[in-house]
N, C-alpha and C positions, 0 to 999 in steps of 0.2 A: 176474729182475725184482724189483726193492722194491717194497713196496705194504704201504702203512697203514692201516690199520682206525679205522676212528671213526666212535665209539656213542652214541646219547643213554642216559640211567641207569634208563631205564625196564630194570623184571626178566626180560623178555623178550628187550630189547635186548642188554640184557649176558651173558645164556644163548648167542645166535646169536653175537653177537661173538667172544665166547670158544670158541666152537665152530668158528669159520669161523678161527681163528688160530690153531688148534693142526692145522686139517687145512689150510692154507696152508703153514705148517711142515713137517709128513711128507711135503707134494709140491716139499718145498726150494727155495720160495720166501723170501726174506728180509723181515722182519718190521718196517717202521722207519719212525720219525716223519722221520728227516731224508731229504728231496731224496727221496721217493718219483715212482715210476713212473706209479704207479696209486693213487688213494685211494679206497678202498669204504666208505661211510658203513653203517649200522647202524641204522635209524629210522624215522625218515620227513624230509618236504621242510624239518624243521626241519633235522634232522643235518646234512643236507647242505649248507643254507646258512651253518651254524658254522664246513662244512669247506671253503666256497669260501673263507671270510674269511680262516681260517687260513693258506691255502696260495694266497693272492691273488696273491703273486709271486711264483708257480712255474706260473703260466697257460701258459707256452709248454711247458712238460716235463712236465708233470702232466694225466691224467686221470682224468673220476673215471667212478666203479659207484653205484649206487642199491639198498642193499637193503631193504625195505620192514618191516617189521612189524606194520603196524597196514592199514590200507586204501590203495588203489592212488593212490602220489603222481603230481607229475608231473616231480620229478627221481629215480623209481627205480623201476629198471626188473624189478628181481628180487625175489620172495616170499621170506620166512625159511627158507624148505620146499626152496629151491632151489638150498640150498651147494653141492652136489653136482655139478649143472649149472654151476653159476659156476666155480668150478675146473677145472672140463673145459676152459669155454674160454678161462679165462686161459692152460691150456698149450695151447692150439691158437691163440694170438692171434699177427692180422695187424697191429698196430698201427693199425687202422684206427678212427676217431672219426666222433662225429656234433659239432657247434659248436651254440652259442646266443650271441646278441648280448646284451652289457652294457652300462651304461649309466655315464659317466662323470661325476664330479661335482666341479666346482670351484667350491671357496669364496673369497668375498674379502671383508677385512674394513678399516674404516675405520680402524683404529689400526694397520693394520700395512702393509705390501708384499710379503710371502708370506703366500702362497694355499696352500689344501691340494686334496688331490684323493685324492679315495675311488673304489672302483666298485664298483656295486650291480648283484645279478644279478638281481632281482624290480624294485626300484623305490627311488624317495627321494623324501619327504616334507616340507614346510617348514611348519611352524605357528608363528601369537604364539598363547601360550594366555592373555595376558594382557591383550590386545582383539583387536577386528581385523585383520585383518592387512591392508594396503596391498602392493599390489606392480606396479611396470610390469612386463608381460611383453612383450618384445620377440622374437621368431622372424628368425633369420638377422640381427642388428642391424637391424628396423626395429623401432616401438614399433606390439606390437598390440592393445594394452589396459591399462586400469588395473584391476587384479583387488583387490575387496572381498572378503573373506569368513574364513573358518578357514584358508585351508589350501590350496596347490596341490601335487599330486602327478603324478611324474614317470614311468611303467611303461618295462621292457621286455616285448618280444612272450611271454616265458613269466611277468613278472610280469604279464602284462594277466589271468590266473585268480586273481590275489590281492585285496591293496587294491585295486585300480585297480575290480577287477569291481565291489566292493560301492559304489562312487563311480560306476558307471553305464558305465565304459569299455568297449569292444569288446573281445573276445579275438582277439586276434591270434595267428596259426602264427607258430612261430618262424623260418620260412625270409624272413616278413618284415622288411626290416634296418628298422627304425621303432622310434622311442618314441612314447609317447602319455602327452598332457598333462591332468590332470582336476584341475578345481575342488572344494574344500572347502567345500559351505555357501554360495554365494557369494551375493554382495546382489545384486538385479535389482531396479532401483524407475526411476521415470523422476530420478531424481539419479543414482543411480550404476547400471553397466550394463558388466556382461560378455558373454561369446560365452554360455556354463552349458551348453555343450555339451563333451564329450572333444574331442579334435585330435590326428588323427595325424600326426608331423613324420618327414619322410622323412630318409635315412640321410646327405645334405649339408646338413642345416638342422643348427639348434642351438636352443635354447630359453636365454635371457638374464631373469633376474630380478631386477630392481632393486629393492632393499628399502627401508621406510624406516628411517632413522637413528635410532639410539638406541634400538630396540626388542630385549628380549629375544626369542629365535623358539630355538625347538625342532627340533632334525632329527633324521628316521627315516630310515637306508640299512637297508635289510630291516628286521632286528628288531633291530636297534641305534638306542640313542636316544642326543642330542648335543645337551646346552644349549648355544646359543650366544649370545656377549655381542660386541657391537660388529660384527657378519655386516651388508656391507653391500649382497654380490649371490652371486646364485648363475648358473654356466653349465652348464647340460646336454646333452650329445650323446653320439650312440654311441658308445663305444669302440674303437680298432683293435686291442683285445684282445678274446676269446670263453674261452669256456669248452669244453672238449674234455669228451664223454662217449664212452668205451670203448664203440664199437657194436657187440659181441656180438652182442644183442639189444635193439631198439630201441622201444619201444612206442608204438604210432602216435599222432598226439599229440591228433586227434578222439576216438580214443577213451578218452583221458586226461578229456579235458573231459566225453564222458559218463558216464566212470563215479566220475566227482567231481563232478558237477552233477544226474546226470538220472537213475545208475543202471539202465538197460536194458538 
């Protein structure tokens, strides 16, 4: 089995990291950044979203491990205290995974004819920081509003415990195939007038944004930011790619949200 290690630079992190790949090694497992098996992050739900990006096209052959270091994420599922354990059952592994839905994102812009496409495993964000932002939102090609305001943001069902929350969104289980659409700020007056509610769009919708022209606007895929100049729409829908996590051990995902939100 190949399988990569990656760590954020926290001194903790790189104590287990280096510890977990020298006893990876003595159970002669191979050690390597290219076309790995298995990727175990080192961190927390930051590390891990560094290493979806990294290894963004190798989603079909690649899964990943969750090792924690700080307090219990909700992409990782094993303690620093736990190498021990994790090696156990990487030599006892059935190959078997658990998935989470991504969200796909196509840009298109007014000066060109190629579009790009990213996927985000938390969410994607679109801001003008330099007014208002105008945008028709359209669901499945119909036109269902004209959104005033900062900013609309896009969740998957595991990024609904991130951005999305602090914008009001529902947390959604991940075995839901849904994204969910939240407002930035938005204006509500009797002139202009949005839903100002979240909107869950089911897994054959799409979410269509028509921008307007000529405005600088800002994009956030996770914790990546992307000025953009001449962005004249954006389309969002699930992806028919997921994300595979090595289900060893699985940590149930209610209890994820309480003991990242309510701690009891």
């Amino acid at each position: 089995m190949k399988i990569a290690v990656v760590m954020n630079d926290s001194p903790k992190s790189l104590k287990v990291g280096k510890e977990l790949k020298q006893k990876l090694i003595q159970e002669d497992f191979e050690i390597t950044e290219d076309r790995p098996n298995v990727v175990i992050t080192v961190g927390g739900d930051g590390t891990l979203l560094n290493a979806f990006h990294t290894y963004v096209d190798q989603l079909d052959t690649v899964r990943f491990i969750g090792v924690h270091t700080g307090h219990l994420g909700f992409y990782t599922d094993w303690r620093d205290y736990e190498i021990n354990q994790l090696i156990k059952s990487l030599k006892e592994d059935t190959s078997k995974s658990v998935t989470y839905p991504l969200l796909e994102v196509e840009l298109n812009y007014s000066d060109s004819e190629e579009s790009k496409k990213y996927l985000a495993l938390n969410e994607a964000t679109v801001k003008n920081l330099d007014k208002t932002m105008v945008a028709e939102v359209y669901i499945k090609n119909e036109l269902f509003e004209t959104f005033r305001g900062d900013g609309l943001s896009v969740s998957t069902p595991t990024g609904s415990t991130a951005y999305s929350k602090s914008l009001g969104g529902a947390v959604l289980h991940p075995r839901v195939n849904a994204i969910q659409l939240n407002e930035v700020a938005s204006i509500n007056n009797r002139v202009y007038r949005s839903l100002g509610s979240p909107m869950i769009i089911a897994n054959d919708e799409w979410i269509h944004l028509d921008l307007k022209r000529g405005d600088s606007y800002q994009l956030h895929i996770d914790h990546f930011v992307l000025n953009q100049e001449n962005l004249s729409s954006m389309t969002l829908k699930l992806s028919e790619k997921r994300i595979q996590f090595a289900s060893y051990r699985h940590t149930h995902f209610w209890r994820r949200v309480n003991d990242a939100f309510i701690g009891e």
